[in-house]
N, C-alpha and C positions, 0 to 999 in steps of 0.2 A: 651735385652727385646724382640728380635724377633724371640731367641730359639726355636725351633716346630714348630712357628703360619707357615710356608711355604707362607708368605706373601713378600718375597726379603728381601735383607743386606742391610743394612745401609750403602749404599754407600758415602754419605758423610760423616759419621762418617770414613769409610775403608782410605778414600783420606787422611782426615786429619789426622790420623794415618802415613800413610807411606808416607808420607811430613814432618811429621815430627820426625822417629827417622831412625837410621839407620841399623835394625835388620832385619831377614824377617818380613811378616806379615800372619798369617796366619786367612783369615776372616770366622767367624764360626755364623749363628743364621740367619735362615729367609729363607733358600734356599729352592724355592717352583717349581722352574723346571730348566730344563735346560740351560738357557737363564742369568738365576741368576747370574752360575757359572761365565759365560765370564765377566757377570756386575762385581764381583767381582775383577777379575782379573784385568778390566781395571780401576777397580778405585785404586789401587795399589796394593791390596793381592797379595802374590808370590803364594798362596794356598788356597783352598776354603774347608772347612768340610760341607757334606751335607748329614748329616746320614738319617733323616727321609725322605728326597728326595728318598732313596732307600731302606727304609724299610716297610712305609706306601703308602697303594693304595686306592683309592677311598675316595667316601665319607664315609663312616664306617672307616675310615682309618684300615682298614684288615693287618697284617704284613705280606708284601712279601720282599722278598730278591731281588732288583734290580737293575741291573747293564747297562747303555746305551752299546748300542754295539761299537767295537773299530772306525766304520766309525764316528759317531756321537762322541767321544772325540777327534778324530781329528779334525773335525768340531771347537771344542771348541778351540782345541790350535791355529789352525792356525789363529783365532779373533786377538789372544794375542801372538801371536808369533814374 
C-alpha cells in the first residue's frame, strides 16, 4: 500500500515477515530517502527496491535517473553490516 507514496516501509510489517519464514526478504514500497533503506535493512530485509527514490525529483516529481554516490552506499552498509 505504500508503493510510490515515498512515505517509508513498513517496518513492522518487514520485522514480522523475516521472523517469521526462512527465505530472503526483499522489502519493496514506501522508500522516500535514504535513511529508509538502512530502516529496511534493520528491520530484517536482506534487500531494499527503491525505484522512485531514483527516478523522481522534486515536488513536480520531474524523472531523473539517480544514483547516491559509492561514499553514501557505504554509509548505508556499514549501519547493517
Amino acid at each position: 500500500s505504500r508503493d510510490g507514496t515515498k512515505k517509508g516501509l513498513n517496518t513492522d510489517l518487514i520485522s514480522d515477515v523475516a521472523n517469521n519464514v526462512s527465505i530472503p526478504i526483499i522489502a519493496s514500497g514506501g522508500v522516500g530517502n535514504l535513511s529508509d533503506l538502512s530502516y529496511g535493512l534493520t528491520a530484517g530485509a536482506n534487500a531494499v527496491a527503491a525505484s522512485s527514490l531514483f527516478v523522481y525529483k522534486g515536488n513536480l516529481d520531474a524523472v531523473l535517473i539517480n544514483y547516491p554516490d559509492k561514499s553514501v552506499i557505504n554509509q548505508i552498509r556499514s549501519k547493517n553490516g
